[in-house]
C-alpha positions in Angstrom: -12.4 6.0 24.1 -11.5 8.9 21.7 -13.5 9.1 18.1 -11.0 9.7 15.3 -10.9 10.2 11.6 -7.6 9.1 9.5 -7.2 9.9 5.9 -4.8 8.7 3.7 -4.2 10.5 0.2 -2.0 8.3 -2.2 -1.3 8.8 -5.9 -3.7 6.6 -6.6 -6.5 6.2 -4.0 -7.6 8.3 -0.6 -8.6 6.2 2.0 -10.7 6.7 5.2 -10.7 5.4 8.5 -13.1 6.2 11.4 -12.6 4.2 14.9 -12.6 4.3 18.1 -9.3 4.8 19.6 -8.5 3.6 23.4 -5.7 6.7 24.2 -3.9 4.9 26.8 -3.6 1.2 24.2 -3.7 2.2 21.0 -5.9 -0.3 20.2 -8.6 1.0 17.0 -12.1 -0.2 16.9 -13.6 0.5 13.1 -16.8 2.3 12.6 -15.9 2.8 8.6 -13.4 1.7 6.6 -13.3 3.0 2.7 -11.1 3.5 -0.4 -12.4 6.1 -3.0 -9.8 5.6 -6.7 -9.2 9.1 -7.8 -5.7 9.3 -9.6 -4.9 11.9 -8.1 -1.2 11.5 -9.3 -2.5 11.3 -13.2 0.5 13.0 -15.2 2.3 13.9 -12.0 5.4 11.8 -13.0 5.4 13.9 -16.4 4.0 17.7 -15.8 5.2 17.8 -12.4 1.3 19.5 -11.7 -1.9 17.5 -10.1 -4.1 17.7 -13.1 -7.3 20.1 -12.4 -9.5 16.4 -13.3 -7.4 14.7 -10.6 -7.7 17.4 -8.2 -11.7 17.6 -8.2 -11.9 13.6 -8.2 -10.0 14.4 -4.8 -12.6 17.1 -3.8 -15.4 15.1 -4.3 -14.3 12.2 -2.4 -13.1 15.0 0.0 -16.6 16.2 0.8 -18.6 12.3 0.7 -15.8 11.8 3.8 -16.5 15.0 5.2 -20.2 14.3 5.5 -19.1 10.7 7.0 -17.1 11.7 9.4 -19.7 14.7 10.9 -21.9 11.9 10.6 -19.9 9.4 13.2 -18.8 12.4 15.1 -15.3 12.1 15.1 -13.4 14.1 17.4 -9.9 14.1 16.0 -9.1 13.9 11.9 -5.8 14.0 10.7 -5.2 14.1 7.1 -1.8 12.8 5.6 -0.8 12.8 1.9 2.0 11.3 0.2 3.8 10.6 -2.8 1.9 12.8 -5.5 1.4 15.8 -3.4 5.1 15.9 -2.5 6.2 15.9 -5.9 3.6 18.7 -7.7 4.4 22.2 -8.0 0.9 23.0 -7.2 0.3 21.1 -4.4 -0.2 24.7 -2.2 -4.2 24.3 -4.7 -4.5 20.8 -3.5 -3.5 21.7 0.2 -6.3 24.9 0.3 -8.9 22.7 -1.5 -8.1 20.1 1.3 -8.5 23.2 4.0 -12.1 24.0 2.9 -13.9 21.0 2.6 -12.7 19.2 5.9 -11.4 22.1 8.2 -7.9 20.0 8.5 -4.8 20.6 6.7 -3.2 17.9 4.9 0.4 16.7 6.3 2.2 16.5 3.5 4.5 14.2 4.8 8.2 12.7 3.7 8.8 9.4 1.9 10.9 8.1 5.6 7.5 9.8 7.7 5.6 7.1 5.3 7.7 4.2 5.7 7.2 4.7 9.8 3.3 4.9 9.6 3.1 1.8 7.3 5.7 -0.3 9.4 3.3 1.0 12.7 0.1 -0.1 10.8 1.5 -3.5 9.7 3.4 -4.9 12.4 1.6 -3.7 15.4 -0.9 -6.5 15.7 0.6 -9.2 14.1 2.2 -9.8 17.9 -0.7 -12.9 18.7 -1.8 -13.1 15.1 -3.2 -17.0 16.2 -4.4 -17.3 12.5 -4.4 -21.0 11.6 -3.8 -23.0 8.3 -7.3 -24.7 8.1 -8.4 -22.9 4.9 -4.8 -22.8 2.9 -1.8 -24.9 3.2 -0.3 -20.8 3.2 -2.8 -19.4 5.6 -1.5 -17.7 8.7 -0.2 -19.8 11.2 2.1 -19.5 14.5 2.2 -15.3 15.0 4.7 -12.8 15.6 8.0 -14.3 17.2 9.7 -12.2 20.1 12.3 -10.0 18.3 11.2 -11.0 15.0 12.9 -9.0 12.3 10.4 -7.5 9.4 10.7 -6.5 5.7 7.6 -4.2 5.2 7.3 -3.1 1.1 3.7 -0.7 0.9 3.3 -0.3 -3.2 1.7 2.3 -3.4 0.6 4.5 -7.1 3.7 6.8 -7.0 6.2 5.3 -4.5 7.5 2.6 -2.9 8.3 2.6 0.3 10.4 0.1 2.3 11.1 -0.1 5.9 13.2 -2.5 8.1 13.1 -3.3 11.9 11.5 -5.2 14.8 9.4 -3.1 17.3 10.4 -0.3 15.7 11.9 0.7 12.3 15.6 0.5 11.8 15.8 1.8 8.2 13.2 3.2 5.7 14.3 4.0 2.0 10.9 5.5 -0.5 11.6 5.4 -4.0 9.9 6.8 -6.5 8.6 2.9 -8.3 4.5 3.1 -7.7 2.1 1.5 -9.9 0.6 4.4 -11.2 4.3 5.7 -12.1 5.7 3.0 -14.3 2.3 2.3 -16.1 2.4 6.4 -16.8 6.1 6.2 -17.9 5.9 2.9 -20.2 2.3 2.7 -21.2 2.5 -1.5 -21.1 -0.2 -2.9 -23.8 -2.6 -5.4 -22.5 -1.3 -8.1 -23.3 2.3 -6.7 -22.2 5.0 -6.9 -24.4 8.5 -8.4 -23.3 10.2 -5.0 -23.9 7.6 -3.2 -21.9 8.1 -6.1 -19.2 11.9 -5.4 -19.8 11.9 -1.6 -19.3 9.1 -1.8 -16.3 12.1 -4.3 -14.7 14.7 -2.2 -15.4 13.7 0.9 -13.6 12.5 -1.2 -10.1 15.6 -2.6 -10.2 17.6 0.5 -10.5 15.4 2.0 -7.8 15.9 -1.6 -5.8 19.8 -0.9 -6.0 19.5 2.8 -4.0 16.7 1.4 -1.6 19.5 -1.0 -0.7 22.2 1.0 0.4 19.6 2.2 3.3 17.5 -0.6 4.1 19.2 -4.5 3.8 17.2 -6.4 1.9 19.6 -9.7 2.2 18.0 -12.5 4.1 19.8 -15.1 6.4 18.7 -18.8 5.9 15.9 -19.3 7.9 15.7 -18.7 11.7 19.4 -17.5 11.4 20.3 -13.5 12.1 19.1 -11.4 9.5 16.6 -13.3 8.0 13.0 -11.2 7.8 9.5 -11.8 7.2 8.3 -9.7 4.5 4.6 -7.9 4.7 3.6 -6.4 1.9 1.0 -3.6 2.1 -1.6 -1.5 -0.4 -4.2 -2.1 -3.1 -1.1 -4.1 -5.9 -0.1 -6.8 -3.2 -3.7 -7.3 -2.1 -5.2 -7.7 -5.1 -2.2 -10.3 -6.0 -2.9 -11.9 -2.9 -6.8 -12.3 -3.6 -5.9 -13.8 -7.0 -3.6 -16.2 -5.7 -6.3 -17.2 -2.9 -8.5 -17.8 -5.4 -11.7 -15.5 -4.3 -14.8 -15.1 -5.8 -15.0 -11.4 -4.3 -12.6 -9.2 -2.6 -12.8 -10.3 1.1 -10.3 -8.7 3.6 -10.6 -11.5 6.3 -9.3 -13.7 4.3 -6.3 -11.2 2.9 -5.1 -10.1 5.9 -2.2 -12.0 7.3 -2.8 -14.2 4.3 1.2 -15.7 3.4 1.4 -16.3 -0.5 4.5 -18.2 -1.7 7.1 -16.9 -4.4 5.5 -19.4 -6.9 1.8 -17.9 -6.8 3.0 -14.2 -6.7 5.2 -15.3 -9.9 2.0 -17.1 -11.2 -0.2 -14.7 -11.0 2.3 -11.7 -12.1 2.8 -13.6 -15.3 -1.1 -14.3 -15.9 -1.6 -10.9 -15.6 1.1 -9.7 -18.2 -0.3 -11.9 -20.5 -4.0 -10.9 -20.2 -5.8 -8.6 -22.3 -7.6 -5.5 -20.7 -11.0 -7.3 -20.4 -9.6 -10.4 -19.2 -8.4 -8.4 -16.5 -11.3 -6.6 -15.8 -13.2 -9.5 -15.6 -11.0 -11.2 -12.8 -13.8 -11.1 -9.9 -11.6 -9.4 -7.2 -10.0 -6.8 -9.6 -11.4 -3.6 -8.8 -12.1 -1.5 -11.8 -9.3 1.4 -11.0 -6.6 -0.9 -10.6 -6.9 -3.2 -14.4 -4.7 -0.9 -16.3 -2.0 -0.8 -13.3 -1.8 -4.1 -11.6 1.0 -5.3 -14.1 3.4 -3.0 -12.7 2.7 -3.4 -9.1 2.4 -6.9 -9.2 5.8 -6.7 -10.5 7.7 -4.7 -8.2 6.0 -6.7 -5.8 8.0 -10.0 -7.5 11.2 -8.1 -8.2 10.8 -6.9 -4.5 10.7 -10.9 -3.2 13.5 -12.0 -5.4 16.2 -9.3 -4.3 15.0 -10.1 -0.9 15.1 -13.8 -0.8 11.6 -13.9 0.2 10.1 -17.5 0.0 6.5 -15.8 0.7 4.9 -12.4 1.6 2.9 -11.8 4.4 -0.2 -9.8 3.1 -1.5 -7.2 5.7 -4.2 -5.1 5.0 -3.9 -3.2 7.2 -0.9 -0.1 7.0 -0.5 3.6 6.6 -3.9 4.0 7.3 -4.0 2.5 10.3 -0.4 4.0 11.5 -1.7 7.1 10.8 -5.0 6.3 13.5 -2.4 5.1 15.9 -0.4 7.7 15.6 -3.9 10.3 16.2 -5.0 7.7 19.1 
């Protein structure tokens, strides 16, 4: 067994994984899983710079990982960053920053690189995923089908990134629709208005119509060629997912391989565009850094299940992160 580190640095949160890695499976045994919120995309979308604020945020998290990973002894970190750092001019002061505090250079990788790690992290168990319905007439149930065909959407806080394929991916499309993003570009009050609601819609749709002419999204009736099972990925659809379950805390057992029907995900999106800020923040499961951008990814999420026919999403949480172990395993 090989000890290894995998970061993941998003627009919106960096992530840490440290597990044991079997070299000739693949297989990942967790040690420490964590998720820091430090915006690290904040005005991105506008100045086209990471914000001096956003970039520290990132340092400090940088250097409590640092001192968790010397502490486990990992013997192989990799460090991948996505949608924010690919779009800032200064991301050469984020990449140096990165340099000193952990020895390892970020990868600053492409929107397709993305859409392969998340597919990797989110399909690869689900072959014998045994998970029964005994808690929730939606909960798991029957496993991965030989040559199933998957739809996997990761939300993340600057990008979108959407992958087709069965063992391995087909097509992968990122756009440029993240949480973070929209909320930044439209500002949606709390409650939301319809016109924010309206112009929030318009631009997923619009970056719905160019992730289509790379990845199908149209789905076959069911058990007929083409039809797919959508997994949806990252901090927007879990949090959606916990809502609809109805949790009194965030608990990941129950998320992962969770399904959630169109109905609740529509539910739910529309409860949260009509809460106010503390309503929101009061939800038990809502963690504190996601209340003022949950309305946005909860609705690319629904646009997302509508273009693709999707009569539920398949909640996985686990996805780049774990790709990205795989991939150093």
């Amino acid at each position: 067994m090989t000890r290894i580190a995998a970061i993941d640095c998003g627009t919106n949160s960096i992530r840490l994984l440290v597990a044991d890695a079997d070299p000739a499976t693949g297989e990942l045994v967790d040690l420490d899983r964590r998720m820091t919120i430090v915006r690290l995309g904040q005005g991105v979308d506008r100045t086209g710079r990471l914000a001096p604020e956003a970039l520290e945020r990132t340092f400090a998290a940088c250097r409590e990982y640092a001192q968790i990973i010397k502490d486990h002894g990992a013997e192989k970190v990799r460090f991948v960053a996505t949608s924010a750092s690919r779009d800032a001019e200064n991301r050469d002061e984020f990449v140096s920053g990165v340099l000193d505090i952990l020895g390892v250079e970020p990868e600053v990788i492409s929107g397709d690189q993305e859409a392969e790690f998340s597919f990797t992290g989110a399909t690869k168990e689900l072959a014998g995923d045994e998970k029964g319905a005994e808690r929730l007439p939606w909960k798991g149930g029957g496993g991965r089908r030989a040559g199933e065909d998957y739809l996997v959407a990761d939300i993340g806080g600057g990008s979108t990134e959407l992958v087709t394929g069965r063992d391995t991916v087909q097509a992968a499309r990122s756009v440029d629709i993240g949480c973070v993003r929209l909320t930044e570009r439209h500002q949606p009050s709390s409650p939301a208005t319809p016109e924010q609601v309206a112009a929030i819609r318009e631009d997923i749709e619009a970056a719905l119509d160019l992730a289509a002419r790379t990845v199908p999204f149209a789905q076959g009736p069911e058990g007929a060629e083409g039809s797919r099972t959508l997994v949806g990925l990252a901090g927007s659809v879990t949090t959606v997912a916990a809502i609809a379950l109805g949790l009194d805390t965030y608990d990941p057992s129950a998320i992962h391989h969770a399904r959630i029907p169109y109905e609740r995900v529509r539910e739910v999106t529309e409860m949260l565009i009509g809460a106010t800020h503390d309503e929101k923040a009061a939800i038990p499961v809502m963690h504190p850094g996601r209340v003022d951008v949950i309305v946005a990814g909860s609705l690319i999420l629904l646009a997302l299940m509508e273009r693709a026919g999707a009569a539920e999403v398949v909640v996985s949480e686990h996805d780049i992160l774990d790709g990205i172990g795989w991939s150093v395993a």
